[in-house]
N, C-alpha and C positions, 0 to 999 in steps of 0.2 A: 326453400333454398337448401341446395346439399355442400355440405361441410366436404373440404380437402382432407381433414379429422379429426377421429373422434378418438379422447380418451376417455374409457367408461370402466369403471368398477370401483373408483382409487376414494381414497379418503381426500379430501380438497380443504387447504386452508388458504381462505382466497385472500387473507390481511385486508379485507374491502368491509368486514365488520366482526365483530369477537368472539367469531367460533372458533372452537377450538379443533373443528372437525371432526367430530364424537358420533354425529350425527349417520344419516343414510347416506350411502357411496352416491357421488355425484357423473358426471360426464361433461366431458369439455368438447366443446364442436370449435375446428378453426379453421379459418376462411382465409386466403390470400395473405397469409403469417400471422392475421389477428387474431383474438377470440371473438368468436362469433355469443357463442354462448355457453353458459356454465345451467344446466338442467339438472333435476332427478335423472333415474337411468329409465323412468319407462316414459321420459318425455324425449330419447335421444334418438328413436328409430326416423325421427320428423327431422332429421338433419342429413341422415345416410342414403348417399344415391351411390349409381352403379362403380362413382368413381371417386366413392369415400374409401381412406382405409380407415379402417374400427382397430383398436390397439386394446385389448383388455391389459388393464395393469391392476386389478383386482388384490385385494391386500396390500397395493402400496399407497402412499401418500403423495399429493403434488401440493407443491408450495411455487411460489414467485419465481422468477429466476433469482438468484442472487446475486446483490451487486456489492463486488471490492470496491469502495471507496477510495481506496491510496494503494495504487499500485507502481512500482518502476519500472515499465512493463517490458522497453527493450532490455534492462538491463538484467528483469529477472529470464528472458530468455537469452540473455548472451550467457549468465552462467549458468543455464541449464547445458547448451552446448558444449561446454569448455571444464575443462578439471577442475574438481569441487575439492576443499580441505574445509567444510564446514564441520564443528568439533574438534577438529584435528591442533593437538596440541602439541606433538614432539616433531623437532625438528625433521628429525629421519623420517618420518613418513610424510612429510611436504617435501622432503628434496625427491625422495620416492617417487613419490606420485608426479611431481613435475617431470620426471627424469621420462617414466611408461609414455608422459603424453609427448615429450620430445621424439620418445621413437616413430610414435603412433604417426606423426608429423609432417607434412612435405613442407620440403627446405625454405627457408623462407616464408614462412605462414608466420605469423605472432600468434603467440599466444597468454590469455588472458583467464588466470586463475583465480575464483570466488570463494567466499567463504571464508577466509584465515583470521580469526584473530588475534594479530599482532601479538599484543600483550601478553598474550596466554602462554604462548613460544614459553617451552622449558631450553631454549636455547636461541642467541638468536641466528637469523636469515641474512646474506648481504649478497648482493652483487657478486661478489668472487666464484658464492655457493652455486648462485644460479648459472655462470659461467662455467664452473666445472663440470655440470652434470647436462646442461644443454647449450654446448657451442656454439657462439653466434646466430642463434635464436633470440629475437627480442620477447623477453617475458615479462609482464607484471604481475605481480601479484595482490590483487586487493583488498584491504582489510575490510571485515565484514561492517563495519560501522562507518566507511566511506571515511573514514578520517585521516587514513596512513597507507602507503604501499611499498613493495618492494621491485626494484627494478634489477634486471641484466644490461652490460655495460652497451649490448646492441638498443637494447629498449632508450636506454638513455645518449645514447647517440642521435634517435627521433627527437629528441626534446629540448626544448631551448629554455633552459631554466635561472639564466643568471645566475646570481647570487640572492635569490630568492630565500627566506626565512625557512628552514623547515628541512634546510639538504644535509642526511646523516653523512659525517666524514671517518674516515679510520685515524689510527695514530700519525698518520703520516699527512692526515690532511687532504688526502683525495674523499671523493664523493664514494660512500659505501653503498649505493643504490636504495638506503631508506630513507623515505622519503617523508614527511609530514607539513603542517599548517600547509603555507599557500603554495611550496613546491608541489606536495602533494595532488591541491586544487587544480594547478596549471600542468604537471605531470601526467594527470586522468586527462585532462582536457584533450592535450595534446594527441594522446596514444588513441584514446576512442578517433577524435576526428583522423588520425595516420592510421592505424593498424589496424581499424573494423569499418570493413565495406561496407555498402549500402545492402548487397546482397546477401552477405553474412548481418544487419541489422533485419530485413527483411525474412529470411530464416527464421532469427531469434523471435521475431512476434507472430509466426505460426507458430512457434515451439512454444509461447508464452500463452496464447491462446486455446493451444489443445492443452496446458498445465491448467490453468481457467477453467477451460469445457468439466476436466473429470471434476471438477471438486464443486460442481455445480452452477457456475459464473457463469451467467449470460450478460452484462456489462462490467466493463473495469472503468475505474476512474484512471487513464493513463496523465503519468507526472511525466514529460517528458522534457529532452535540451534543459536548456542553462544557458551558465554564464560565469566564465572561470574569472570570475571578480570577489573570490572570495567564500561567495552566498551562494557557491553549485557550481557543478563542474560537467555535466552531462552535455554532450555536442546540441547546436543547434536541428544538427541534420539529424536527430532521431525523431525529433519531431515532423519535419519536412518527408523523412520515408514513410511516417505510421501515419503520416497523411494520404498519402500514395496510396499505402497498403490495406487504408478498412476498410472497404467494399469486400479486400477479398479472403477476408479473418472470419472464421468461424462464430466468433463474441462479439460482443457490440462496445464500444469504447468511445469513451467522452475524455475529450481530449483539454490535459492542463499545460500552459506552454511554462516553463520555470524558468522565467524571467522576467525584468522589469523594464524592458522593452515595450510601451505600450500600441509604439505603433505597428512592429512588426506582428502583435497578437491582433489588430484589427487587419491590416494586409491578408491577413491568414483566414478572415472573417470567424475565427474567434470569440464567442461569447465569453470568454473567463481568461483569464492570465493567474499567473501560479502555481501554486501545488505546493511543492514543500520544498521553498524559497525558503533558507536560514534565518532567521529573526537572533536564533540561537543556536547551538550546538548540542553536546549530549554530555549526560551525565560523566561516563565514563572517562572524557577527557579534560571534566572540570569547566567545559565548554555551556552547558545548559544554563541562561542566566537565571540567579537566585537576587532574592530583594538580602537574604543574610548569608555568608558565609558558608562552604563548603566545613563537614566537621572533622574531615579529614586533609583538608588543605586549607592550612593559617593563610585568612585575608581573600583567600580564593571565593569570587562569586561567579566566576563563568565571564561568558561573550557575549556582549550585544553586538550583529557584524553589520547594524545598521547606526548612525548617529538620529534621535528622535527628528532631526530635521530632513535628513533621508528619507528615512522612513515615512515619514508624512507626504514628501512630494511623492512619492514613488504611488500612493495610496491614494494619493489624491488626484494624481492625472488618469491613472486607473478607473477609480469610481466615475469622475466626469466624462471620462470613456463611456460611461453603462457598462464594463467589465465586473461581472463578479470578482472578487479578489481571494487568494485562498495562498494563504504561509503556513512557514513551521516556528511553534512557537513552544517550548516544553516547561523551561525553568518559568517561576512565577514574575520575573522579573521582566521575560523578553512576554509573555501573554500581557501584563500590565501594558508596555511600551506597544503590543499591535492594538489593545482592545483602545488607549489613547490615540493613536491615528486614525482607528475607525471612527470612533466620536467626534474626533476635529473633522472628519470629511464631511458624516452625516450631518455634521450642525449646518457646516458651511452649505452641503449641498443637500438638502434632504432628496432621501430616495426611500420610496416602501419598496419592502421586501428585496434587499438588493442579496438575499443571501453571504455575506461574504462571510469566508471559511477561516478557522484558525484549525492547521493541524496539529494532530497530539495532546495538547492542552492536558498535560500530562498532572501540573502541579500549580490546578489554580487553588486563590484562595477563595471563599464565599461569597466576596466582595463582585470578584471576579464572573463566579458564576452567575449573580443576581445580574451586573452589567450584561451579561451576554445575552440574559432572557430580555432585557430592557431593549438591547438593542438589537435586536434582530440578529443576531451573529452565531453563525451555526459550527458545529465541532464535527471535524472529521478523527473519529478513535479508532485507534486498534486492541481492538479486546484481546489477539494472540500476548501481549506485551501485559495484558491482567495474570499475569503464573501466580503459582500458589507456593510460596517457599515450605519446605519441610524439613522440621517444624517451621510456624509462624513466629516470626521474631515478638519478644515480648519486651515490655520495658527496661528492665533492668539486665537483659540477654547481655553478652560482650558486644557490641557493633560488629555487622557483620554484611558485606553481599551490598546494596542497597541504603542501609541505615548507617553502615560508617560513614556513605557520602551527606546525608541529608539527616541524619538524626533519626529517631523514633517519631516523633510529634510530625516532623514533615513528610516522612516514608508514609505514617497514617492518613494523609491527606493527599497520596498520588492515584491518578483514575478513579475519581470518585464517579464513577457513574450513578450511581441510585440517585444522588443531590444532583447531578444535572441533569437529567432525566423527569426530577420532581420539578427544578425549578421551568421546566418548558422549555427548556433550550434544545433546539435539533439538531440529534446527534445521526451519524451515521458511522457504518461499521467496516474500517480497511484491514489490509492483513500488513502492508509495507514491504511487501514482495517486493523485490530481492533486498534485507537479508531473509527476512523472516517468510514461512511457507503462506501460500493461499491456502484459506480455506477456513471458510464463512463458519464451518459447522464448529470448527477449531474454537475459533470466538466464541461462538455462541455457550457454548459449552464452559469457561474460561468466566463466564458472565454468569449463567442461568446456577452452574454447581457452587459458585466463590464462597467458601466459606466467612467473610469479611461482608458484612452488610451493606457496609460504602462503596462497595464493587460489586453488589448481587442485584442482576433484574431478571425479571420473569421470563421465563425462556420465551412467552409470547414477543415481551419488551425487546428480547435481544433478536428474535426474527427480524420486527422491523429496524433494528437497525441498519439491515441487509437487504432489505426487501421496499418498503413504503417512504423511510427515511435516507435509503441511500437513493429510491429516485426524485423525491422532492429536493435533495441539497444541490441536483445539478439542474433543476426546473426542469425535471422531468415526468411530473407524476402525474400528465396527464396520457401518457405511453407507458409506463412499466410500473412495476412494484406492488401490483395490484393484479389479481383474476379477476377480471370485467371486459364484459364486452367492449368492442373497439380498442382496446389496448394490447400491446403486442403479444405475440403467442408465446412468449419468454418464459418455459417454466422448468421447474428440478422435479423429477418423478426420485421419490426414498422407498426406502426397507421399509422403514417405523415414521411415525410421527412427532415431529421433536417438540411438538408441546405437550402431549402427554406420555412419551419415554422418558425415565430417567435421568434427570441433568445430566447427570456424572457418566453418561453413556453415549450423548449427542454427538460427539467424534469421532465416535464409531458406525454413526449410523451411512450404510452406503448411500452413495449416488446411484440410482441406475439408470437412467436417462439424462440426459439435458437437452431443452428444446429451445433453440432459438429460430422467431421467427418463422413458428411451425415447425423445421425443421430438427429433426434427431445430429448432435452435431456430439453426441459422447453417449455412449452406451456400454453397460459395464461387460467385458466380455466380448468387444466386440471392437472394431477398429471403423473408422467415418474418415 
């Protein structure tokens, strides 16, 4: 039988058993996008006919493809397209930058600027600012934690916001264009489903996908639509286009619909509903529920935006669906309140292996993690969000960053990977693109260097999170996450080896191919 192709010289680590690939260079032969087979190199001449290509990639490494587990993928490619203010903290250089892209602009286009966060503003933004510098252009501006935005007085002309909770006013009592809580929620709603076209979403998830291809992503876990009730705010229709549009995406996407709609995700035929549905909020806006107290806000423990009887029906019509189910759950108080509505489903209705997801599972307690091993319940993390402060806060340090919200004792107990990881719980590795960048190696790296032992696993342990573990959480692992025959040709050609390169160097390791499906869909140096 002759192989479509062959890759022969490369160091192979196939995640299919515990080499570390130290070994003799292997060769991959592949057949109609599959792997045909993975051989020595002097068994690969018995694959090559007239209408093989042979690729020597000699001195480099092939690994898995890798898969983002939690990606927001129209949205990380709508702000790829559109003006960035990520970092950006002074005033003058966000009205700046809005101002270049209103020139850049035909009349009448909205536009929709990423990255800003709010808070950090050493002055603030309002409506007026944006009107002065881009006339009757509808702008928003969104804050990078999806929590807050800022509008122009045309953007807010689109919007039907009542008197909705959450509408900043001036002295005067009109509407200053910042927006927050549910204005905010129904504000995004609005403008996506008004002011971004199908074709401009459509764009964005090519644009999102070749951001994917380089960093070595041959599946995303896309979290797509909503439901501006509070718990999300992303249009329905981004779902309905990146349905359209995967046949003809470069990366392979497994699709979560973010909402609690269960009939619309079977209509869709739909294996899974959710993604990162709110159970909770985030730390930063005192949002993330906690079982005690915020130690920076008296009495503050955060949001649960489900009431536990909610949340149960919503889980429970899901599951008896056969829907995997998969939320966002961070503080310890809202992962308690999902990991209890799983347990009431599965008693009511037992299911093996239903996988159902909690994402972030940022700040369980041990309780928690032993539950999750117990019951089948698997965690989707973002190792990007494991940083390493410098220095490392110590007990007695002033509160600071992190630890003024949550203490020392609690801050020590957020992404404990090593203890869930021991206790068997299946983890799998996202980036949470857009805000935060893709890129697996990022993670990995982030994991495998952590100075903090509660955060450190073996750079082998942190591949599969990316690799074997992100394609078993979507029941996939009988197609990817693995070099084995019959399964897809999906794989990352590197520089070095990131099981035996230096932790503290894996971020830096290039990409220089990515193959999906057989096919070369990123090559470094080179445009596809």
């Amino acid at each position: 039988m002759q192989a479509d192709l062959i890759l022969r010289g490369a160091t192979v680590v196939t995640m299919a058993t515990d080499e570390t690939g130290a070994g003799a260079p292997l060769a991959i032969a592949i057949l109609d996008g599959r792997i045909a087979a993975v051989v020595p190199e002097g068994e690969a001449q018995r694959w090559i006919g007239d209408a093989t290509r042979v690729v020597d990639v000699s001195g480099k490494t092939i690994v898995p493809g890798f898969i983002d587990s939690h990606v927001h993928f129209t949205q990380t490619g709508l702000g790829s397209l559109g003006p960035q203010v990520y970092d950006v903290t002074r005033r003058a250089q966000v009205l700046e930058t809005v101002a270049a892209a209103h020139a850049m602009m035909a009349d009448g286009e909205p536009m929709l600027v990423h990255g800003l966060a709010i808070a950090d503003l050493d002055a603030p933004i309002t409506m007026a600012d944006l009107d002065r510098i881009a006339p009757r252009r509808a702008v928003m501006i969104g804050d990078v934690g999806a929590h807050g935005c800022i509008v122009s007085s045309a953007a807010w002309a689109m919007l039907e916001l009542g008197a909705l909770d959450g509408i900043g006013r001036d002295a005067q009592g009109r509407p200053d264009g910042v927006l927050t809580a549910k204005a905010n929620t129904w504000a995004r709603y609005q403008y996506y489903n008004r002011a971004i076209s199908d074709a401009r979403r459509a764009q964005a998830l090519q644009r999102a996908s070749q951001m994917a291809a380089e960093v070595g992503i041959t599946t995303v876990h896309a979290l797509e639509g909503g439901s501006p009730d509070g718990r999300g705010w992303l249009p329905e229709r981004d779902v309905a286009v990146l349905l359209a549009e995967q046949a003809t995406l470069p990366v392979r996407t497994v699709v979560y619909f973010q909402s609690t709609d269960v009939q619309k995700a079977l209509d869709w035929q739909l294996p899974r509903i959710g993604g990162c549905i709110w159970v909770d909020g985030a730390y930063g806006e005192f949002t993330a529920a906690l079982l005690e107290p915020y130690c920076n806000c008296a009495g503050c423990t955060g949001s649960l935006y489900f009431s536990d009887d909610e949340l149960y029906a919503f889980v429970d019509r899901a599951h008896r669906a056969g829907l995997q189910i998969s939320m966002h759950a961070i503080g310890d108080a809202a992962i308690e309140q999902l990991l209890n509505a799983y347990e009431r489903a599965l008693t009511e209705t037992p299911r093996a292996d239903h996988r159902h997801r909690i994402e972030h599972f940022s700040l369980p307690t041990e309780a928690h993690i032993a539950r999750a091993a117990r019951l089948g319940v698997a965690v989707g993390m973002q190792p990007n969000f494991a940083m390493v402060p410098d220095p490392l806060p110590q007990p007695d340090d002033e509160p600071a960053g992190l630890v003024a919200y949550l203490g020392y004792e609690r801050y020590q107990r957020r992404h404990p990977y090593r203890r869930i990881v021991d206790a068997g719980v299946l983890v799998a590795g996202g980036s949470d693109a857009d805000p935060m960048p893709m890129g697996p190696l990022i993670g990995m790296q982030r994991l495998a260097a952590h100075p903090e032992a509660a955060r450190r696993l073996s750079a082998r342990e942190a591949l599969a999170l990316y690799t074997v573990n992100g394609a078993r959480i979507a029941f996939e692992e009988h197609l990817k996450g693995s070099i084995e025959p019959g399964k897809y040709a999906d794989l990352v050609v590197l520089a070095d080896n990131p099981l035996l390169a230096d932790p503290s160097t894996l971020a830096s390791i290039a990409v220089e191919q990515t193959i999906v499906n057989g096919r070369v869909v990123h090559a470094r140096g080179a445009d596809h």
